[in-house]
Backbone as a ProteinNet text record, in pm:
[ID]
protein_1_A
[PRIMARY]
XXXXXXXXXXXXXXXXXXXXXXXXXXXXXXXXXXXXXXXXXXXXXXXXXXXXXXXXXXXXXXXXXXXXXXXXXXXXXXXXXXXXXXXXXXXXXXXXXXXXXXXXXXXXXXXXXXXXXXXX
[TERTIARY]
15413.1	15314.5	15321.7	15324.4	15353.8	15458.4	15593.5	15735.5	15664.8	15612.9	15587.2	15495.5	15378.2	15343.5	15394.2	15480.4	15531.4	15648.1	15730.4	15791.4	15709.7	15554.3	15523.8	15507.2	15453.2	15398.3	15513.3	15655.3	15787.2	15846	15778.8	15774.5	15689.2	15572.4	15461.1	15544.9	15555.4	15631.9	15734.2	15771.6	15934.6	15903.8	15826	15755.7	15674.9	15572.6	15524.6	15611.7	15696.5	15796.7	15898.7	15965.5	16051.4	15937.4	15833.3	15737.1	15708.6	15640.3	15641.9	15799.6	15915.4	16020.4	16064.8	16014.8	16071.1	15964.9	15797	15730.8	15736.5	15836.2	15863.2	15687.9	15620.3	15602.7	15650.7	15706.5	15795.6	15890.9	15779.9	15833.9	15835	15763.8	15781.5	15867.7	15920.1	16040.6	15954.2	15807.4	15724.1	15733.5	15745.9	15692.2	15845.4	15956.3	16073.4	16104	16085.5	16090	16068.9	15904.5	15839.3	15893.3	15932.5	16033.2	16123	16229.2	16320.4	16285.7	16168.2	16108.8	16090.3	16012	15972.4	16062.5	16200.5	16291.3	16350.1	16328.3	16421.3	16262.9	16171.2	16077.1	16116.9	16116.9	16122.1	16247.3	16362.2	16448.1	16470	16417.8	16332.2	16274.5	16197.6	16079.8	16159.5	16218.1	16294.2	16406.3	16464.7	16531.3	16452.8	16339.9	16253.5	16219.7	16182.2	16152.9	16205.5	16359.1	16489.5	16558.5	16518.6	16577.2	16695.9	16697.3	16883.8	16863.3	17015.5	17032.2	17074.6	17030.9	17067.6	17053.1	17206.9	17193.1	17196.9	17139.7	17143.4	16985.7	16928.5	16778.9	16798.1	16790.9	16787.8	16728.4	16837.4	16790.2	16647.6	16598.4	16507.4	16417	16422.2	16270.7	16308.4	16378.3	16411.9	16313.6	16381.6	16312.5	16143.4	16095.9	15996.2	15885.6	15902.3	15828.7	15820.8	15960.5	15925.2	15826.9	15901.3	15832	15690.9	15638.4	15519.5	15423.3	15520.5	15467.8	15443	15570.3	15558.5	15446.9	15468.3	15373.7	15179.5	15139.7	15012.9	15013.6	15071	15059.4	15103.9	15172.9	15210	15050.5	15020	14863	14757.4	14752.8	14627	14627.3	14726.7	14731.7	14795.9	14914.1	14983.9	14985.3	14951	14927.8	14857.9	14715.1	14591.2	14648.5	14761.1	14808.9	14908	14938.6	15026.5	15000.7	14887.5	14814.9	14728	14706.8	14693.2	14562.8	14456.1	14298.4	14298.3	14243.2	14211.9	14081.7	14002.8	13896.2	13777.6	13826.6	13738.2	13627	13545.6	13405.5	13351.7	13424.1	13351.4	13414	13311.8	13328.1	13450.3	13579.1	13615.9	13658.5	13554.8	13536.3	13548.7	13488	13436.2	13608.5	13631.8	13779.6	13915.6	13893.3	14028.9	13965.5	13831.5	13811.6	13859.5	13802.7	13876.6	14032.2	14108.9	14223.1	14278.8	14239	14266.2	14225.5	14128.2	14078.5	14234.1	14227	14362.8	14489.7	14508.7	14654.5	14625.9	14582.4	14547.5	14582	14481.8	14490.3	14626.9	14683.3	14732.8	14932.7	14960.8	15076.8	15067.6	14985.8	14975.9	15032.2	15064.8	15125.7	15275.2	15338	15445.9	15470.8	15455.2	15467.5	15417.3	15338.6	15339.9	15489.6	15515.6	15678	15723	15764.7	15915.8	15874.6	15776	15773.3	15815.4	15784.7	15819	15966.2	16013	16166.6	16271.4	16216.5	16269.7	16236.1	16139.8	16108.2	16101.7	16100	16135.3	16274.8
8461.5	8566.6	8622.7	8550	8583.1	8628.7	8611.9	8725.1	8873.2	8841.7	8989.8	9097.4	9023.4	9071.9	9127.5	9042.6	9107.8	9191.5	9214.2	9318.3	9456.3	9414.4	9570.6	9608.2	9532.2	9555.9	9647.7	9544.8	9636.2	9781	9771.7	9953.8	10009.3	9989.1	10073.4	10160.8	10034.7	10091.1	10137.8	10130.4	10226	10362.1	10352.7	10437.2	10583.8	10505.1	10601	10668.4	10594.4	10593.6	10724.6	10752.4	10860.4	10952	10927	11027	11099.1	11072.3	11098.9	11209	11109.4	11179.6	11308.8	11321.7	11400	11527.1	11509.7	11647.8	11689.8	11598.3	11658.3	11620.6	11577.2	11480.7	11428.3	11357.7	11286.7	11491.3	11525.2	11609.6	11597.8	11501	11474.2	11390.7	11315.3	11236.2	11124.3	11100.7	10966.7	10897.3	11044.7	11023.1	10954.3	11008.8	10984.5	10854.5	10822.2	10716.7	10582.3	10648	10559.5	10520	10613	10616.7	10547.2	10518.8	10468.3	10275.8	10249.8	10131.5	10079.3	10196	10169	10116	10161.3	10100.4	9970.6	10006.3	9868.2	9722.6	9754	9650.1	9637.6	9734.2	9714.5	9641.1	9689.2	9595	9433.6	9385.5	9276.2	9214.2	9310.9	9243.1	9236.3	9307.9	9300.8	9155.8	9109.2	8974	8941.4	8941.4	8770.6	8790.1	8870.2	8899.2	8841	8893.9	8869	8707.2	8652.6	8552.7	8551	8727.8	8723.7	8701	8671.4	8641.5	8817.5	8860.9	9001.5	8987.3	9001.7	9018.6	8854.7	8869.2	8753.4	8701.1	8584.1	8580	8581.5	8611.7	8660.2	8788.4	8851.2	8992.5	9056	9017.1	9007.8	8934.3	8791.9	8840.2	8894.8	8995.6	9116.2	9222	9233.4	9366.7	9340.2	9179.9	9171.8	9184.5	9143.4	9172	9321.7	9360.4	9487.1	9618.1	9562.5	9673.2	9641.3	9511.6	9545.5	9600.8	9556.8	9636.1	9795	9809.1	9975.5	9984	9957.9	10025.7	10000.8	9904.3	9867.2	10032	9989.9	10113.2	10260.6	10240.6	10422.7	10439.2	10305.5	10367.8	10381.3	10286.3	10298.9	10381.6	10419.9	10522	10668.9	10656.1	10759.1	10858.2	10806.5	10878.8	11016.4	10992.5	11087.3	11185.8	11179	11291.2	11368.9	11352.3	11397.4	11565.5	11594.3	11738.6	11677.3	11554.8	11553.1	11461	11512.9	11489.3	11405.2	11192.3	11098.7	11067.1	11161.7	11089.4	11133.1	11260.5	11320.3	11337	11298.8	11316.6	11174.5	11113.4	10932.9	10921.7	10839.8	10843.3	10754.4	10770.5	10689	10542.7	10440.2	10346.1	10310.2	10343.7	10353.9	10390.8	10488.9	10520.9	10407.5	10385.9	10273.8	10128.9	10107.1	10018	10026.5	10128	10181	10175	10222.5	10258.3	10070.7	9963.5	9861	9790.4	9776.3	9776.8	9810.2	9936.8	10002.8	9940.1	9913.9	9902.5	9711.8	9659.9	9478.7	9500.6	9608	9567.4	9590.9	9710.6	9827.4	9726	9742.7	9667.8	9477.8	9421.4	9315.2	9226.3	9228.4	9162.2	9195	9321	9323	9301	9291	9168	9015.2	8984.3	8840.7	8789.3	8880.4	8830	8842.9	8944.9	8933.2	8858.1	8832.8	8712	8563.2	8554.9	8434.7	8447.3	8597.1	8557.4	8568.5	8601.4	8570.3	8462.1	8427.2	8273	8087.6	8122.2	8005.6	7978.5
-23131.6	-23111.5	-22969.6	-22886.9	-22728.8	-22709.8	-22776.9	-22743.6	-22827.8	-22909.6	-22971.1	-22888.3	-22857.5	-22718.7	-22597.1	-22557.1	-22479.4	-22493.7	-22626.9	-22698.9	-22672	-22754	-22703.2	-22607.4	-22510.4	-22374.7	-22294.2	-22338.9	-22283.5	-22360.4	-22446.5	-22522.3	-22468.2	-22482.4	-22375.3	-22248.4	-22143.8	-22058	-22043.3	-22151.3	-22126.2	-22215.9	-22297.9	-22353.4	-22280.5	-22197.6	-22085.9	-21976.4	-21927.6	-21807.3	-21870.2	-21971.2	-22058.4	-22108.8	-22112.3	-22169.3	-22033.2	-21904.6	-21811.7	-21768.3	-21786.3	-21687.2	-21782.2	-21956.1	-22032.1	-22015.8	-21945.7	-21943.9	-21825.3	-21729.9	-21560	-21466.4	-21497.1	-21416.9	-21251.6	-21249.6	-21097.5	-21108.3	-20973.8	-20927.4	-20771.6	-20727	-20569.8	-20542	-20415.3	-20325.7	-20429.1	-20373.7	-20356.1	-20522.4	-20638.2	-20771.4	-20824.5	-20764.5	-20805.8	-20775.9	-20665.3	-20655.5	-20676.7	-20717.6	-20841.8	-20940.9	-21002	-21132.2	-21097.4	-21021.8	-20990.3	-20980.3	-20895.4	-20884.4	-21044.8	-21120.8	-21275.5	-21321.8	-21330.7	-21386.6	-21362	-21278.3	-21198.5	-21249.6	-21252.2	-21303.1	-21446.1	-21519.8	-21652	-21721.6	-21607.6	-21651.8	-21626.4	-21487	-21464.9	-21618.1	-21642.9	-21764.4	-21902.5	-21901.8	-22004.6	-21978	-21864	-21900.1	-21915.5	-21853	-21888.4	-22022.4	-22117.2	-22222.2	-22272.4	-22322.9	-22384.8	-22356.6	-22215.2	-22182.9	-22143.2	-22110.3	-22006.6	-21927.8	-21835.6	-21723.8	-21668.7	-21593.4	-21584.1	-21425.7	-21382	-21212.3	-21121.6	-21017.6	-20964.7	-20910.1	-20962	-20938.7	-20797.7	-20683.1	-20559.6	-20567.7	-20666.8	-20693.1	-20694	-20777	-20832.7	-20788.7	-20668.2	-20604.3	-20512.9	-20437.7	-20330.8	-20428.9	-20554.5	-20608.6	-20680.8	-20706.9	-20769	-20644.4	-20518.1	-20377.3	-20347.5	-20346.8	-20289	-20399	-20536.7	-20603.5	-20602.9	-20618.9	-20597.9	-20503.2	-20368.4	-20258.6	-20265.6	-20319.2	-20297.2	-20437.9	-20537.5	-20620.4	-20673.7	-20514	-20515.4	-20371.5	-20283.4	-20187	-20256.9	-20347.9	-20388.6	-20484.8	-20535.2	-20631.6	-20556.3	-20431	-20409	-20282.1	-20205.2	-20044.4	-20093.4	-20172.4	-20166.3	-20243.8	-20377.7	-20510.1	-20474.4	-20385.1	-20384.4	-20313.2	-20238.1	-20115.5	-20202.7	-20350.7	-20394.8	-20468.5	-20416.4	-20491.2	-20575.6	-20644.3	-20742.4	-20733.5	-20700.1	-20725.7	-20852.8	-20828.2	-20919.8	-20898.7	-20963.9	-20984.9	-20863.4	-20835.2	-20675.2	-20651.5	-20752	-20784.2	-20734.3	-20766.7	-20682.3	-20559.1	-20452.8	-20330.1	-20328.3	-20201.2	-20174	-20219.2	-20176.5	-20212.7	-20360.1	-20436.7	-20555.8	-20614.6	-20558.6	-20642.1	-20612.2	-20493.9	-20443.7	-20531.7	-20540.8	-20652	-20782.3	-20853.1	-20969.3	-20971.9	-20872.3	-20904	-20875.5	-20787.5	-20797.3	-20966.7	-21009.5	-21133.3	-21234.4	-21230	-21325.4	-21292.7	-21218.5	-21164.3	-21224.2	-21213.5	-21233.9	-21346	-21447.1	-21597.6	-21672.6	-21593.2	-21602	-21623.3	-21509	-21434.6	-21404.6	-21411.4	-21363.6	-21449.6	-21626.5	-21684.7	-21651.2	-21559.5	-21562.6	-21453.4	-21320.9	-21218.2	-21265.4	-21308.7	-21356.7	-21469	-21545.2	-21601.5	-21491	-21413.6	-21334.6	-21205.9	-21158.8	-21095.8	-21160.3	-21254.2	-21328.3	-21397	-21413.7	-21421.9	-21280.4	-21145.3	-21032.5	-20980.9	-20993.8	-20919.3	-21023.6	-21144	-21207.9	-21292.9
[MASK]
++++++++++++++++++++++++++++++++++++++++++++++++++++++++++++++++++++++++++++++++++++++++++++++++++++++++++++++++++++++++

C-alpha cells in the first residue's frame, strides 16, 4: 500500500511539473530554475521509489541539501518578487506562515524520500 502511495505521489509531481512547463509558466531565470531543481528531486524520488540505484549517493545528498535549500527560500523569499501577488490580502506574516504551511504539506513527503534515499 505504501509503494502505491508513493507511485502516485510521484505522478502528481511529475504531473504538475509538465503541466506547468507545457502552459509556459517558468518564464523567469528564478522559475526555470525551479524547474530544473524539480527535476532533479523527482528523479531522486523516483530511485527511492523504484529502489534504483541512480547516480552516486554522494550525489544526491549534494542535490537533496541543496534543493531543499533553494526551494524553502525560492517559496518563501523569492516567489513574491516574481510579479506574481500570493495571497496579498493577508499581512505578511500571516502569508510566510501560510506559504510555510503549503510547502510542509505540499513538498515535504518529497524531501523526506530523497533524504532517505541519499542518506540510508
Amino acid at each position: 500500500m505504501v509503494d502505491v502511495l508513493w507511485t502516485i505521489y510521484l505522478g502528481l509531481l511529475a504531473t504538475a511539473s509538465l503541466t506547468f512547463l507545457i502552459k509556459g509558466k517558468y518564464k523567469t531565470k528564478l522559475s526555470k530554475i525551479d524547474f530544473v531543481v524539480s527535476i532533479m528531486t523527482w528523479i531522486g524520488l523516483f530511485g527511492y521509489v523504484t529502489e534504483t540505484a541512480i547516480l552516486n549517493p554522494t550525489v544526491w545528498k549534494f542535490v537533496s541539501v541543496a534543493a531543499f535549500l533553494w526551494d524553502l527560500s525560492f517559496t518563501m523569499l523569492l516567489k513574491g518578487y516574481e510579479g506574481e501577488e500570493i495571497l496579498e490580502e493577508l499581512p505578511i506574516v500571516a502569508r510566510r506562515v501560510w506559504m510555510l504551511i503549503t510547502f510542509v504539506v505540499m513538498v515535504g513527503p518529497l524531501y523526506y524520500g530523497l533524504f532517505r534515499y541519499a542518506f540510508a
